[in-house]
N, CA, C and O atoms as a MOPAC input file, in Angstrom:
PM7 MOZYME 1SCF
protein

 N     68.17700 1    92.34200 1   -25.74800 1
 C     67.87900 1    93.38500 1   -26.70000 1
 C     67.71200 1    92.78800 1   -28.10900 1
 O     66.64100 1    93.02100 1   -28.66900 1
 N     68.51800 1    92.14000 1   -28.67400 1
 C     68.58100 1    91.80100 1   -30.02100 1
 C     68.69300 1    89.96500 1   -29.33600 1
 O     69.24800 1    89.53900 1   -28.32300 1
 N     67.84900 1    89.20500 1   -30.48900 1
 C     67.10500 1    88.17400 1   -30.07000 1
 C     68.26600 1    87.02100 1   -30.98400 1
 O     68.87800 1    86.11500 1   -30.41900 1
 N     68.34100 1    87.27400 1   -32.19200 1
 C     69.02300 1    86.17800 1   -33.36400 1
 C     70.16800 1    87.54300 1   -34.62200 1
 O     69.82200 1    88.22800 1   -35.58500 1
 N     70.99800 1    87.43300 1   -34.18800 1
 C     71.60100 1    88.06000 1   -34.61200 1
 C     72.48300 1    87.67800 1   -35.72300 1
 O     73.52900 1    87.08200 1   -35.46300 1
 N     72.09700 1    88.02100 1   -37.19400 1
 C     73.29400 1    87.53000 1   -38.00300 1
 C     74.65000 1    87.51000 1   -38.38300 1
 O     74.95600 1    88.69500 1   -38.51500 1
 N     75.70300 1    86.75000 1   -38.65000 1
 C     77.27900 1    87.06600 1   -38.89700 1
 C     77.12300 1    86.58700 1   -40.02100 1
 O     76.64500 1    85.45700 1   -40.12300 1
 N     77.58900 1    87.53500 1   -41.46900 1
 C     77.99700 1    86.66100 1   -42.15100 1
 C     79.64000 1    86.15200 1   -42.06300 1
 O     80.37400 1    86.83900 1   -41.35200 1
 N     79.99300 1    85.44400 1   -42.48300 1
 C     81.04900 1    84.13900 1   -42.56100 1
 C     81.50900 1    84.10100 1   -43.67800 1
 O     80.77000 1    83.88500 1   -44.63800 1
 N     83.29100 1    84.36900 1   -43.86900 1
 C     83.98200 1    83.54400 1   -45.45500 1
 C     85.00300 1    82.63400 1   -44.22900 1
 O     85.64300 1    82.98100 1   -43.23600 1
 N     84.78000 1    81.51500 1   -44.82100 1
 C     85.57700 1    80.68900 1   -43.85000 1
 C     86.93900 1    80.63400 1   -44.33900 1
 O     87.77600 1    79.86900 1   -43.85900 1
 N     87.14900 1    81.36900 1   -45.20900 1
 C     88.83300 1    81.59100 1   -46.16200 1
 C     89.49800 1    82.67200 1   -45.26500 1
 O     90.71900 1    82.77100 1   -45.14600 1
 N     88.72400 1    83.35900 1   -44.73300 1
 C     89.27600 1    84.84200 1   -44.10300 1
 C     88.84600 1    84.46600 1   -42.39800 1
 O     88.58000 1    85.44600 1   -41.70300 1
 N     88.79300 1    83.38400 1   -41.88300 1
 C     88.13600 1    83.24300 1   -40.25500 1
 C     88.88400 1    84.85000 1   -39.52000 1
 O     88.44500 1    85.83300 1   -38.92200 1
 N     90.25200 1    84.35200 1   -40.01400 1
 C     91.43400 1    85.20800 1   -38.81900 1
 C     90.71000 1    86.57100 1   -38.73800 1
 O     90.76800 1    87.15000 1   -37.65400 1
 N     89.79700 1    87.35700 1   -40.10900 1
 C     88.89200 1    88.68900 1   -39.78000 1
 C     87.82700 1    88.72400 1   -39.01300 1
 O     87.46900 1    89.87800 1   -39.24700 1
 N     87.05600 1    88.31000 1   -38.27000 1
 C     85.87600 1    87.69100 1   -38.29500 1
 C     86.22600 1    87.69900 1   -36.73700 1
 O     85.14200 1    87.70400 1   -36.15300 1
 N     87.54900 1    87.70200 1   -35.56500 1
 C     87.71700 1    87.62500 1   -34.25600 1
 C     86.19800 1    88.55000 1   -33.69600 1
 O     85.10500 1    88.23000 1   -33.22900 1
 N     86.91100 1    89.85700 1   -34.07400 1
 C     86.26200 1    90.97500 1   -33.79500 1
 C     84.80100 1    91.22300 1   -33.59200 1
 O     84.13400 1    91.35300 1   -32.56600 1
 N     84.51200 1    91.24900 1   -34.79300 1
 C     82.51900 1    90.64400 1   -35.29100 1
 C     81.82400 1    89.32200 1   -34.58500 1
 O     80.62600 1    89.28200 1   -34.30300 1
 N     82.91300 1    88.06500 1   -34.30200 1
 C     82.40000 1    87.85600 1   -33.64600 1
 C     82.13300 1    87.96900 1   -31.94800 1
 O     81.05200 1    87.86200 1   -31.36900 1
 N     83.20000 1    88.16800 1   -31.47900 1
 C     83.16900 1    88.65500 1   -30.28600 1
 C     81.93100 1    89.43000 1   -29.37800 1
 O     81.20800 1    89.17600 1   -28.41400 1
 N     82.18200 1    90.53300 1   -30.33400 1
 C     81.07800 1    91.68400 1   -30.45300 1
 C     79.42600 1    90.81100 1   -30.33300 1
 O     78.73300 1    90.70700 1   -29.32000 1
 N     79.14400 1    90.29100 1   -31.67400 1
 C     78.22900 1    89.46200 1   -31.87600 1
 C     78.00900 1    88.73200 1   -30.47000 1
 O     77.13500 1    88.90400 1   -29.62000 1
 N     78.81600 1    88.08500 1   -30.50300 1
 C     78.40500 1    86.82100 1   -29.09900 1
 C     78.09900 1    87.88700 1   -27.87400 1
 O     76.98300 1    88.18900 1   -27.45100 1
 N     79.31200 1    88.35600 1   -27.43600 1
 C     78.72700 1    89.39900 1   -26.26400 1
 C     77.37400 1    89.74600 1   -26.32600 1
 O     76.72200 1    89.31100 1   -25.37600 1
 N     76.71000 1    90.44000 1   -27.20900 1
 C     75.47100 1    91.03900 1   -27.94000 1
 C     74.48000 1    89.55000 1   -27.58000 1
 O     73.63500 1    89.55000 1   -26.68500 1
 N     74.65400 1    88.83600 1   -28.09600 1
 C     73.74900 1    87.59500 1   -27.77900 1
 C     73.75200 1    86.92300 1   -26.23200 1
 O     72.96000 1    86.00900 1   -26.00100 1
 N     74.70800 1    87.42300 1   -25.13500 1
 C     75.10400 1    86.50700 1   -23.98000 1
 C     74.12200 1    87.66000 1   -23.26200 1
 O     73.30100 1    87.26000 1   -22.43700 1
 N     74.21500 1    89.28200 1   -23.61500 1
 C     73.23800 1    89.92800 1   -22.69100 1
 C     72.36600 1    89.94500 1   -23.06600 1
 O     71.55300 1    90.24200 1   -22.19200 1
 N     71.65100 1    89.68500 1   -24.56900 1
 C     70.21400 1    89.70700 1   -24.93900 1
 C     70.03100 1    88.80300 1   -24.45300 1
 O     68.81200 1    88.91500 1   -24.32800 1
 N     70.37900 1    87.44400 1   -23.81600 1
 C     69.90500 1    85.90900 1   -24.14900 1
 C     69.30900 1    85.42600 1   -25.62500 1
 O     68.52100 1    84.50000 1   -25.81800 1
 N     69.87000 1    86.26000 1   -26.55300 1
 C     70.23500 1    86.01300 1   -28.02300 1
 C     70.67600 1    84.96100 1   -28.35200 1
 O     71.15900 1    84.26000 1   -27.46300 1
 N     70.67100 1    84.47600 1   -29.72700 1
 C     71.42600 1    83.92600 1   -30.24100 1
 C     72.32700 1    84.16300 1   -31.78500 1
 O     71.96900 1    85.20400 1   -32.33500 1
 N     73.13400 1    83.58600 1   -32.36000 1
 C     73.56700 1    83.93000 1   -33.02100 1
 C     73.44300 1    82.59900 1   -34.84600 1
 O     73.24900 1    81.39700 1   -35.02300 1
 N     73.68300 1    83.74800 1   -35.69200 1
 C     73.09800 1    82.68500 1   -37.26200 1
 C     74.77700 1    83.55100 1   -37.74600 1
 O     75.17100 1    84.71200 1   -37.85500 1
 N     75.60700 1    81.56300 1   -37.99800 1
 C     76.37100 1    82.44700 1   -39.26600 1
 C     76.24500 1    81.79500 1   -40.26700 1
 O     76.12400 1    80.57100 1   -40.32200 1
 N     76.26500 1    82.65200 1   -41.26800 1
 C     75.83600 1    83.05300 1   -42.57700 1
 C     77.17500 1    82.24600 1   -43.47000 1
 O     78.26400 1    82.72800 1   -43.15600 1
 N     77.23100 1    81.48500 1   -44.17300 1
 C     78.21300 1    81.66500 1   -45.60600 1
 C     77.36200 1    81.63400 1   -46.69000 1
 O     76.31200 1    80.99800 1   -46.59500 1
 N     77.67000 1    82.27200 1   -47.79700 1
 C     77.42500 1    82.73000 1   -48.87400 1
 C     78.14400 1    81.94900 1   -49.73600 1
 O     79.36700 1    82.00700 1   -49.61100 1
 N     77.54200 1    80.99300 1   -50.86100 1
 C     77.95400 1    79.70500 1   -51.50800 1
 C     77.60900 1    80.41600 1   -53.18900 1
 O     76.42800 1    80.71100 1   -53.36700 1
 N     78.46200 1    80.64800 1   -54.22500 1
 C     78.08400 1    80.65100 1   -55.43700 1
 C     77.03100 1    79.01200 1   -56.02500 1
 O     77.69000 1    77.97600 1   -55.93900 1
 N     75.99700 1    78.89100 1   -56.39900 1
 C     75.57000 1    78.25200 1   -57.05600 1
 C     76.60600 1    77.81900 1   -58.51100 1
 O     76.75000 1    78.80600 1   -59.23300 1
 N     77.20800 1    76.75900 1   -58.95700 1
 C     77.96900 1    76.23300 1   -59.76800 1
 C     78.24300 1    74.99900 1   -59.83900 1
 O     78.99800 1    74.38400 1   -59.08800 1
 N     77.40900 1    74.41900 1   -61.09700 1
 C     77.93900 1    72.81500 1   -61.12100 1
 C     79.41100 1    72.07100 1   -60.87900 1
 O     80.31400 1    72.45200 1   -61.62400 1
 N     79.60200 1    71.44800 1   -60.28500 1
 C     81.16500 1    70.77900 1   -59.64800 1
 C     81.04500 1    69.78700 1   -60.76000 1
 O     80.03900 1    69.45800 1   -61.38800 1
 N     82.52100 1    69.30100 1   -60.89500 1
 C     82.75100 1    68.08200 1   -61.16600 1
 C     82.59700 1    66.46500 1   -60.40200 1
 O     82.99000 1    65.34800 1   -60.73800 1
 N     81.86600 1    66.96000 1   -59.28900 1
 C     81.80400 1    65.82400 1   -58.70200 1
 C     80.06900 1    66.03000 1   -58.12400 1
 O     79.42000 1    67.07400 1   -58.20200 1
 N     79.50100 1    64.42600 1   -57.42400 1
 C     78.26900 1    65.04300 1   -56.87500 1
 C     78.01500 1    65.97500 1   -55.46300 1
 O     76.97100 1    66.42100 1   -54.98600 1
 N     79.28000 1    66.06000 1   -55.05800 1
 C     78.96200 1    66.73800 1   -53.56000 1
 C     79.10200 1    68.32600 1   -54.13200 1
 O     80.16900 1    68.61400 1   -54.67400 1
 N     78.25100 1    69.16600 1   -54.04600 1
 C     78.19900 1    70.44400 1   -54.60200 1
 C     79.17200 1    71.26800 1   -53.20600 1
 O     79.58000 1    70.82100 1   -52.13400 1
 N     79.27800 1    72.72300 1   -53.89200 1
 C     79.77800 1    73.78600 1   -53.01200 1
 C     79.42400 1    73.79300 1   -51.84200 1
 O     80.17700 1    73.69700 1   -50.87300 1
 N     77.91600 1    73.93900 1   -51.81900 1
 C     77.04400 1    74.04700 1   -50.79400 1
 C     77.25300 1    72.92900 1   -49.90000 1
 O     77.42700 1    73.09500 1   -48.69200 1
 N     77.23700 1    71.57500 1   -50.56700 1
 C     77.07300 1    70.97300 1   -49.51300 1
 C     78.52500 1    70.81200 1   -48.53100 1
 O     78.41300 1    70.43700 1   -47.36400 1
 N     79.78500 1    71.11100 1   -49.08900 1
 C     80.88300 1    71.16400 1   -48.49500 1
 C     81.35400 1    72.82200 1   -47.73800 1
 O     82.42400 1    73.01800 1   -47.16000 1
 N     80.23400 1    73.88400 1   -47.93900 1
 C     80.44100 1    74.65400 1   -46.97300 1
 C     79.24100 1    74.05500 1   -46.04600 1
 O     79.34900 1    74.25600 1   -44.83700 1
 N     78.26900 1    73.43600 1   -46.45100 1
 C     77.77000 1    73.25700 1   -45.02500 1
 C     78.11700 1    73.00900 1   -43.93700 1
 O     77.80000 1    73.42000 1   -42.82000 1
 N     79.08500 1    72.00600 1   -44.46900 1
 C     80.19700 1    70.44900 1   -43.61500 1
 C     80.53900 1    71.37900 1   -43.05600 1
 O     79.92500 1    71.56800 1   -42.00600 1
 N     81.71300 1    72.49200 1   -43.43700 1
 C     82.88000 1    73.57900 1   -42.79600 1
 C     81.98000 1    74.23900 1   -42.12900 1
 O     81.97800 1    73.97600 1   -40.92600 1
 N     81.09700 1    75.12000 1   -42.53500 1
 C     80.32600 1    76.04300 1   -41.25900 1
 C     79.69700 1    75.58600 1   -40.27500 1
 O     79.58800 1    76.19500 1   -39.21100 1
 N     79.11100 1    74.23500 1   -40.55800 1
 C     78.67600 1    73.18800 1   -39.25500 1
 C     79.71000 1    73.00800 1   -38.00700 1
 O     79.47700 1    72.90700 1   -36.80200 1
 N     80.92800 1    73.00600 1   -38.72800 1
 C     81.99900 1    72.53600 1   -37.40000 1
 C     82.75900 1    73.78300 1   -37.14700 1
 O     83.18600 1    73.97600 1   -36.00900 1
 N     82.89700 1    74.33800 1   -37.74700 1
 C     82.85500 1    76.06200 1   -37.49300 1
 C     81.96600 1    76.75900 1   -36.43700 1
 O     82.54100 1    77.32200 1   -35.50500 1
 N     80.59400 1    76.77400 1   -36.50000 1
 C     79.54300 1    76.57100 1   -35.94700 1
 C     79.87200 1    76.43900 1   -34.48800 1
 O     79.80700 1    77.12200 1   -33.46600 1
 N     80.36800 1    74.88500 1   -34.98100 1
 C     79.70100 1    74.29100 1   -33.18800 1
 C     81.27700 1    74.37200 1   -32.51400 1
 O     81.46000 1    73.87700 1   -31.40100 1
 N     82.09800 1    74.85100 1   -33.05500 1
 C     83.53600 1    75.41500 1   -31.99400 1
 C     83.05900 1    76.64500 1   -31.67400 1
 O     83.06800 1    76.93100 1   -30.47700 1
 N     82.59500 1    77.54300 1   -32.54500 1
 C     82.11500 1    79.09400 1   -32.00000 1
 C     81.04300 1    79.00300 1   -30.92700 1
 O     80.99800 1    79.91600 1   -30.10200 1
 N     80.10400 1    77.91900 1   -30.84300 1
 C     79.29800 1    78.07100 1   -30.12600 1
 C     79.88600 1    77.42200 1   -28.43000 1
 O     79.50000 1    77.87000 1   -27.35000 1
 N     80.94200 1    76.22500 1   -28.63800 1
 C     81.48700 1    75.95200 1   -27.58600 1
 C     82.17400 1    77.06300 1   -27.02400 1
 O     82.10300 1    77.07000 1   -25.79500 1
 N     82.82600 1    78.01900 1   -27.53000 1
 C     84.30600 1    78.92200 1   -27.37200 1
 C     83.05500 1    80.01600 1   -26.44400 1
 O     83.43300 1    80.46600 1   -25.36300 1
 N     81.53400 1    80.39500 1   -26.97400 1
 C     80.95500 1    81.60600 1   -26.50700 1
 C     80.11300 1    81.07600 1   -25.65000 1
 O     79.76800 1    81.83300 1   -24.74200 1
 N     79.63300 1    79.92300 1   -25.65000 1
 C     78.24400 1    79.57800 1   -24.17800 1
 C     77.47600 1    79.76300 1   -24.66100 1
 O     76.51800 1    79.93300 1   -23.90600 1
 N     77.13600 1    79.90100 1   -26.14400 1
 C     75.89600 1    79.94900 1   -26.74500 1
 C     75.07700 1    79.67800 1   -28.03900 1
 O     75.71800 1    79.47900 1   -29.07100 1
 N     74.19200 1    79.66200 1   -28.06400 1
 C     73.30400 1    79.01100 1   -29.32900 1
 C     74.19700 1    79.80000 1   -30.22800 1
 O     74.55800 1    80.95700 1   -30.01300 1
 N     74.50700 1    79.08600 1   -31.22300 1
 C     75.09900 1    79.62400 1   -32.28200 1
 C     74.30000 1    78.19500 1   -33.85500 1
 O     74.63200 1    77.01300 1   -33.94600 1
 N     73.39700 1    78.85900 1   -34.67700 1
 C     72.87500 1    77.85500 1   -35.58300 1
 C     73.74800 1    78.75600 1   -37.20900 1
 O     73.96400 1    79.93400 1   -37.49200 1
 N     74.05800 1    77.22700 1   -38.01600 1
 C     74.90200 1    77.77700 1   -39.43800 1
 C     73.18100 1    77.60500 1   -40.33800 1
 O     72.17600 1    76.92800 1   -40.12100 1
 N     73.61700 1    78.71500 1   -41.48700 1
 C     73.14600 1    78.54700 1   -42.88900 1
 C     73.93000 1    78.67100 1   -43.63300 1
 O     74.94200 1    79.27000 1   -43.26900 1
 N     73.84800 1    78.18700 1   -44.97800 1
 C     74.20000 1    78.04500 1   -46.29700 1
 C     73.12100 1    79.06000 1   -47.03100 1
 O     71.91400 1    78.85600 1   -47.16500 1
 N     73.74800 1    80.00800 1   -47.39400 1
 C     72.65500 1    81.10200 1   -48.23500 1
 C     73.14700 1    80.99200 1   -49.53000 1
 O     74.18700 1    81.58000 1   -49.82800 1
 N     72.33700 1    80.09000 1   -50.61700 1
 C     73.01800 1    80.39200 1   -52.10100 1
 C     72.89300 1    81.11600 1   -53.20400 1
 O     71.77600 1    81.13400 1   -53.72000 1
 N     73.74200 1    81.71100 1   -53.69200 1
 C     73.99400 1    83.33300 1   -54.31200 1
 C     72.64800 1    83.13300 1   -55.56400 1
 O     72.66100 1    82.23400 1   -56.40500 1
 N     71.92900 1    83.81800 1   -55.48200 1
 C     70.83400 1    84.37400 1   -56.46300 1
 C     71.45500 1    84.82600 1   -57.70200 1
 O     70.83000 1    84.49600 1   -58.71000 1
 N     72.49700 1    85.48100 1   -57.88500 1
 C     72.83600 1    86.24800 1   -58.92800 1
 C     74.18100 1    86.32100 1   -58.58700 1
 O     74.54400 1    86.80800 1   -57.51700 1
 N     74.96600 1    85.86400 1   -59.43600 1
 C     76.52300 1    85.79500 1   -60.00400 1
 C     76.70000 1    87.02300 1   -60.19700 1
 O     77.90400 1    87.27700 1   -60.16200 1
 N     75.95600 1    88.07400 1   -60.42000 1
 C     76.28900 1    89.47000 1   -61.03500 1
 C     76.58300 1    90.84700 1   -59.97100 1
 O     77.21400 1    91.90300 1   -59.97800 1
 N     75.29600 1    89.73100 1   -58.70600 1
 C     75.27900 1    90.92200 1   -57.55200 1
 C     76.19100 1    90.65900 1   -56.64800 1
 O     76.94000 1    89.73300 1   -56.33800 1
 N     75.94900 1    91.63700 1   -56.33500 1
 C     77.40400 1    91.79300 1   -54.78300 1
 C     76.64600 1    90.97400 1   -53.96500 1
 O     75.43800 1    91.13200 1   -54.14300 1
 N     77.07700 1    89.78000 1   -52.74800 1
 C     76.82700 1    88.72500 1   -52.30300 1
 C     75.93500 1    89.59500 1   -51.14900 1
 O     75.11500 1    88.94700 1   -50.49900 1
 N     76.06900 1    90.99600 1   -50.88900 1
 C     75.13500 1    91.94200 1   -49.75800 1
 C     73.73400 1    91.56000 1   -49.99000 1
 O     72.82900 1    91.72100 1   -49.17100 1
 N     73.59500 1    90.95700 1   -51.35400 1
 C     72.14600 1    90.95400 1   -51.22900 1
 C     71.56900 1    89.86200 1   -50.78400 1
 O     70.48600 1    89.76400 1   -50.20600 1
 N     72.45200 1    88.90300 1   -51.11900 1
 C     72.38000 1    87.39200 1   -50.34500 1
 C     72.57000 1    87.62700 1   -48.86700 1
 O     71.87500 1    86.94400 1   -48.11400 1
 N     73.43500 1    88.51900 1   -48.33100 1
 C     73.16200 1    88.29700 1   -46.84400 1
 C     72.29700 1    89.11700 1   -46.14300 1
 O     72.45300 1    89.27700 1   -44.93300 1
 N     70.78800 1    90.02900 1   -47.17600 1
 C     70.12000 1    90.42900 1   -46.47200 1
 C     68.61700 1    89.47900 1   -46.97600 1
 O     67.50300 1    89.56000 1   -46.45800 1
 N     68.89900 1    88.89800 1   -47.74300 1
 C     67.82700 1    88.13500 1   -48.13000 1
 C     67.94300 1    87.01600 1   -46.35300 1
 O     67.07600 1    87.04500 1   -45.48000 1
 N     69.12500 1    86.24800 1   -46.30600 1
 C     69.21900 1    85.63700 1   -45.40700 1
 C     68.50600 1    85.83800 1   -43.88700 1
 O     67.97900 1    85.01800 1   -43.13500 1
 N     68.74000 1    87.39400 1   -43.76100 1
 C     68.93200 1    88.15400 1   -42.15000 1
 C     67.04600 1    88.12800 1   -42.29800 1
 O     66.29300 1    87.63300 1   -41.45900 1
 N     66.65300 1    88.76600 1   -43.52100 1
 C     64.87800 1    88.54500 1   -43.71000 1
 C     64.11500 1    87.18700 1   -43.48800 1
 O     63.03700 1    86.97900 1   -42.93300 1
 N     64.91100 1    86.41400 1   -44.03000 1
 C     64.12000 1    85.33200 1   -44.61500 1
 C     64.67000 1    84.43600 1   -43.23900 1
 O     64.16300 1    83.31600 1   -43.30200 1
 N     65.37100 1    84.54900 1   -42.26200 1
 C     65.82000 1    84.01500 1   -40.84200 1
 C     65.33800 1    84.77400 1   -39.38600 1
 O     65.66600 1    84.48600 1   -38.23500 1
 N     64.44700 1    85.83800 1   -39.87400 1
 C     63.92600 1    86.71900 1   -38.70800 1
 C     65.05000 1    87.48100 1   -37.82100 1
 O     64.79300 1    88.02200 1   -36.74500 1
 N     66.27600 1    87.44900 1   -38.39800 1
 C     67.09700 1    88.19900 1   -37.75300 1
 C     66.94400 1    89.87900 1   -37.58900 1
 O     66.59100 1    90.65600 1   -38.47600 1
 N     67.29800 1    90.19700 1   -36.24800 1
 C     66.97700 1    91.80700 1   -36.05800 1
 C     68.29200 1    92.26100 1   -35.89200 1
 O     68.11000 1    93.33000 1   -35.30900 1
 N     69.38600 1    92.14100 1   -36.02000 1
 C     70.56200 1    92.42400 1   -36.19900 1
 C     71.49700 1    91.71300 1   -37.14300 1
 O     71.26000 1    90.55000 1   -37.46800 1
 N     72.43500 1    92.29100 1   -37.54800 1
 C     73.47900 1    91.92500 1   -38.60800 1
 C     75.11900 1    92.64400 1   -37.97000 1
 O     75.41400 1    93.83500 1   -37.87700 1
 N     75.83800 1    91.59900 1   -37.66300 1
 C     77.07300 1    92.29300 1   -37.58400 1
 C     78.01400 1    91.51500 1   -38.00000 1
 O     78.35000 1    90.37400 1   -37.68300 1
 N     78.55600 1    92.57000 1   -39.05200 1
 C     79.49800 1    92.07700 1   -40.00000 1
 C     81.02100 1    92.90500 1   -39.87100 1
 O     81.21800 1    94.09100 1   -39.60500 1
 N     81.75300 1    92.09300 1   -40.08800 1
 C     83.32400 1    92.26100 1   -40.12900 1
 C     83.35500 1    92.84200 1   -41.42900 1
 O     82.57300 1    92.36300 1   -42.25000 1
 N     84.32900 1    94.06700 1   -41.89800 1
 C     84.66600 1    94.61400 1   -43.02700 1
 C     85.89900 1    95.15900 1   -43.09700 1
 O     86.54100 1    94.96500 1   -42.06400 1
 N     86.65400 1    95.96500 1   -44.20100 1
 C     87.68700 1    96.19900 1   -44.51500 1
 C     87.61200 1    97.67300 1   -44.66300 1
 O     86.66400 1    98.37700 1   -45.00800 1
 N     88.98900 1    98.02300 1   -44.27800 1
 C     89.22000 1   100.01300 1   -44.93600 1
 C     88.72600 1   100.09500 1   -46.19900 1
 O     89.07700 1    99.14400 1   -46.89800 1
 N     88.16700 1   100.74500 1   -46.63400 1
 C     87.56500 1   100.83300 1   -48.23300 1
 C     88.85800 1   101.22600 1   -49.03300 1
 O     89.71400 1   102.04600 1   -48.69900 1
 N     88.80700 1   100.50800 1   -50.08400 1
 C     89.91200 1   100.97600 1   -51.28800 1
 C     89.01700 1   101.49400 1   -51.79800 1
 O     87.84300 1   101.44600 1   -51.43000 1
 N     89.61900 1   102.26000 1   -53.04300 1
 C     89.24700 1   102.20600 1   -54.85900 1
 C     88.11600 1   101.59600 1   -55.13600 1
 O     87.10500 1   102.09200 1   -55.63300 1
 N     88.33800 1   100.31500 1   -54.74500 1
 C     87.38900 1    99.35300 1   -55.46000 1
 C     85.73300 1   100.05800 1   -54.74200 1
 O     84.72800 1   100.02200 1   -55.45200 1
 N     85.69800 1   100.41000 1   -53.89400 1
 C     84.55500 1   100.52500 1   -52.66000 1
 C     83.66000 1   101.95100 1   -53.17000 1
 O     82.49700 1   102.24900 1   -52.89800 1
 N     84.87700 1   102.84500 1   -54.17900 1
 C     84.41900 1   104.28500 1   -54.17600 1
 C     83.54900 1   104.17100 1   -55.49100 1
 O     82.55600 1   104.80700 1   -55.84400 1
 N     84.18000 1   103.25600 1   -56.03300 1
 C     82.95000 1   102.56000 1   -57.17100 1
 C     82.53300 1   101.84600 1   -57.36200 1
 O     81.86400 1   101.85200 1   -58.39500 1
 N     82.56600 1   100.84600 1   -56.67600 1
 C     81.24100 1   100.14400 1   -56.73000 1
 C     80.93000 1    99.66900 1   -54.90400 1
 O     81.87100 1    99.63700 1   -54.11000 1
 N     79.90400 1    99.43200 1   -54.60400 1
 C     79.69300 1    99.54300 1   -53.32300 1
 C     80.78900 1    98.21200 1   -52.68000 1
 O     81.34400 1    97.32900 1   -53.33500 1
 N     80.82700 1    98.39000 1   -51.61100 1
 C     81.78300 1    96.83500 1   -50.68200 1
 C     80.21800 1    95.94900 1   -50.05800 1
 O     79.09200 1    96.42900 1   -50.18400 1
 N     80.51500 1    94.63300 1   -49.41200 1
 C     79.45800 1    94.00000 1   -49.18800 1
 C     78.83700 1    94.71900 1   -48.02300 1
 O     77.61000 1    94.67000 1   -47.93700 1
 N     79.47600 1    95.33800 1   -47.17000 1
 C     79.35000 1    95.41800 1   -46.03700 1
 C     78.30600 1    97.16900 1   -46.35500 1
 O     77.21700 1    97.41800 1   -45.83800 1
 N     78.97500 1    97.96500 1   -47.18400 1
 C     78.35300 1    98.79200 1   -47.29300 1
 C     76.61700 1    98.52100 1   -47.76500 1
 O     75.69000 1    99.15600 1   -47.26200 1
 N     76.46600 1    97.54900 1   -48.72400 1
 C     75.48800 1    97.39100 1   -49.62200 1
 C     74.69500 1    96.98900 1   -48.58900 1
 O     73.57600 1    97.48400 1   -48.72400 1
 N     74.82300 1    96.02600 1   -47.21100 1
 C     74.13700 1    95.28500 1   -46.95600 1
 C     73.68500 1    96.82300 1   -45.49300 1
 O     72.46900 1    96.95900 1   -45.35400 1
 N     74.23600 1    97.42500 1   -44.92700 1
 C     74.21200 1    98.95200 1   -44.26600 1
 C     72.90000 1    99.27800 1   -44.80300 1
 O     71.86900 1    99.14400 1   -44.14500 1
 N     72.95700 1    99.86000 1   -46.43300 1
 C     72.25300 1   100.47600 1   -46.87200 1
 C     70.59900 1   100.05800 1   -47.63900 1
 O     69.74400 1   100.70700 1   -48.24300 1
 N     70.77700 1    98.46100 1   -47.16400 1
 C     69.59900 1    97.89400 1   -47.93100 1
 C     68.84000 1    96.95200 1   -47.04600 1
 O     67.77500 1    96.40700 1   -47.33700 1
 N     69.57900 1    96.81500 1   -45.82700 1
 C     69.03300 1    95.47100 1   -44.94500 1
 C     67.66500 1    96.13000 1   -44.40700 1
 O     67.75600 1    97.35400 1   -44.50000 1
 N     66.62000 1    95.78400 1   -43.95800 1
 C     65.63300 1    96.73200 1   -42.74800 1
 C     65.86600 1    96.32200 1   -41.50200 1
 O     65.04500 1    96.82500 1   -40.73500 1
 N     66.80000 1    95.47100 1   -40.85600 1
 C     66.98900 1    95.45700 1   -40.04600 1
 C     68.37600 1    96.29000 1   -39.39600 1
 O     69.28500 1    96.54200 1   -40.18700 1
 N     68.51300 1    96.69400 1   -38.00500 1
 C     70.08800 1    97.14000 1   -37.84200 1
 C     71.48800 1    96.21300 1   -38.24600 1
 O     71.59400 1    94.99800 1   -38.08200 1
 N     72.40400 1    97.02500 1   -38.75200 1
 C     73.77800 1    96.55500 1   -38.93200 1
 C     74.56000 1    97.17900 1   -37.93500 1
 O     74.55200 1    98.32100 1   -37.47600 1
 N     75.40700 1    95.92100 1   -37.64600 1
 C     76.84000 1    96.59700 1   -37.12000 1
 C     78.01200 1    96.73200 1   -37.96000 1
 O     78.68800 1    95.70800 1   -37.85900 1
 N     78.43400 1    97.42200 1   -38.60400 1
 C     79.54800 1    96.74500 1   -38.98700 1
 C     80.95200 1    97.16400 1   -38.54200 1
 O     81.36800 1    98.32300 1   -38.54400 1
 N     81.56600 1    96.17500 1   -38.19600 1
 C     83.03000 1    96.00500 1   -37.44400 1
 C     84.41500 1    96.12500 1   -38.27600 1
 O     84.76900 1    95.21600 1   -39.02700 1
 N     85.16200 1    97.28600 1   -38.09900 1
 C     86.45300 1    97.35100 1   -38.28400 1
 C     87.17200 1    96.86500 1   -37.80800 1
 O     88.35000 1    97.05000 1   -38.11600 1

């Protein structure tokens, strides 16, 4: 059914992420799918030459290829880097899901606080703006 399916990924929070991915992989083992996870890297000069990016690559690469051992399946990482410091990172992970031909998105999210009733959460933003389907997982 669904061919390349996106997850986005904070590799600070894996322990949330069981769920979404689960879901996800299942979703990819009966499509004969596969799966793209996503981290979302602020653009910011380091003090050193190995940038952000290139040290979440390292982590989502081997991240990556345990998720893909653990499910039986294609599982490929990106590094998506944030366009705008200002926007909610949703827009980075639908630029990603476009610009990767993905026809699904399923993302892990949180009970909405406060924070959510004013200003949108990622998970909501990316619901309401992606053109492709979302899942998103409680």
């Amino acid at each position: 059914m669904y061919k390349r399916i996106l997850v986005p990924v904070d590799l600070d929070h894996v322990q949330t992420l069981t769920t979404a991915l689960d879901l996800a992989a299942k979703m990819a083992q009966d499509g004969n799918g596969s799966l793209m996870l996503v981290g979302v890297v602020d653009v910011a000069p380091t003090a050193t030459t190995r940038t952000d990016g290139d040290r979440m690559a390292d982590a989502l690469a081997t991240f990556s290829k345990e998720q893909s051992d653990k499910y039986g399946i294609k599982i490929v990482d990106h590094v998506q880097l944030r366009g705008d410091l200002h926007m909610n990172v949703g827009k980075d992970i639908v630029t990603a899901a476009k610009d990767n031909s993905c026809d699904l998105i399923v993302m892990a999210s949180h009970v909405p606080g406060l924070k959510e009733h004013i200003i949108a959460s990622n998970a909501g933003y990316v619901a309401s703006h992606a053109p492709m389907s979302v899942f998103v997982v409680r």
